[in-house]
C-alpha positions, 0 to 999 in steps of 0.5 A, spaced: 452 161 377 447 165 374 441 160 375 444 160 382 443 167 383 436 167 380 435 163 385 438 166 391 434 172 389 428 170 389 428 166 395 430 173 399 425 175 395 419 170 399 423 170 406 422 179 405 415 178 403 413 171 409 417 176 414 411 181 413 406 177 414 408 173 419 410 179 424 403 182 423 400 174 424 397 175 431 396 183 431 389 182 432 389 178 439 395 183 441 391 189 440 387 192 445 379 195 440 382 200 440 388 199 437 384 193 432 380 199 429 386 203 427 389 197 424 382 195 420 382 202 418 390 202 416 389 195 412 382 199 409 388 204 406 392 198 403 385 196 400 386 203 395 394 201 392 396 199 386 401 194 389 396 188 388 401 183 393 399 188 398 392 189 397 392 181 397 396 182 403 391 187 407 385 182 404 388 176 407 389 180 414 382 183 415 380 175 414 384 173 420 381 179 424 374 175 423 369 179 427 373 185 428 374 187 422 367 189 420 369 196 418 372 193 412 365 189 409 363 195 403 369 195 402 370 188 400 364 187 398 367 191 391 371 187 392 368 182 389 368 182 381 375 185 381 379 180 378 386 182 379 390 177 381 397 177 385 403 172 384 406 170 390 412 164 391 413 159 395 419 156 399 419 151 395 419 155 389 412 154 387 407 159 385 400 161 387 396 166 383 391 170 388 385 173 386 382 179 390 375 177 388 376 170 391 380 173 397 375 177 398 370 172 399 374 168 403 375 175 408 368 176 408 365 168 409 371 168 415 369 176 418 361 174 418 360 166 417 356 166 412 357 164 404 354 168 399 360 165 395 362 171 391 355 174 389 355 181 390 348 182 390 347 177 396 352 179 400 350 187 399 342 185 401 346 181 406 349 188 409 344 193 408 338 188 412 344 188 418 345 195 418 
């Protein structure tokens, strides 16, 4: 009875968390710029918690947004070397380990199309010529 609840528990735990990121899915295409930019500058706000899934989360979002979340690339340009990491649960009881610096790089090659893999100093070069 007691593994059961174990299990219970933690798949409440995973639809909770995939309920948060699967109604904020499609925000970008349903967004006038305006509202974008309030929505990238929010996700830039999660980027400064210690709630390390979240932050993983916001990563993840502004990497969806592609090209409309420009606003955010000094920020996960710093993002770069930090090798904190999220664990997150999968429907089938698996477990994925998340690090900010690989989901950064991933964010930042999906907003700008390019792969500077996680060299920050290419990437930081990179922003500087473009502004």
């Amino acid at each position: 009875m007691k593994f059961f609840i174990v299990k219970l528990f933690a798949l409440v735990s995973i639809l909770t968390s995939l309920q948060y990121v699967y109604s904020e899915e499609n925000i970008a295409t349903e967004n006038s710029s305006a509202d974008i930019s309030s929505i990238v500058k929010e996700e830039i706000e999660k980027l400064t918690l210690n709630d390390s899934c979240n932050k993983v989360r916001a990563i993840q979002k502004l990497g969806e947004m592609k090209s409309d979340a420009l606003l955010a690339i000094l920020h996960l340009i710093e993002l770069l070397d930090n090798k904190a990491s999220c664990i997150v649960h999968g429907f089938d009881f698996s477990v994925k380990i998340l690090m900010f610096n690989l989901e950064a790089m991933y964010a930042l090659e999906s907003i700008t199309g390019l792969d500077f893999h996680r060299d920050k100093g290419k990437w930081a070069e990179w922003w500087r010529n473009k502004k």
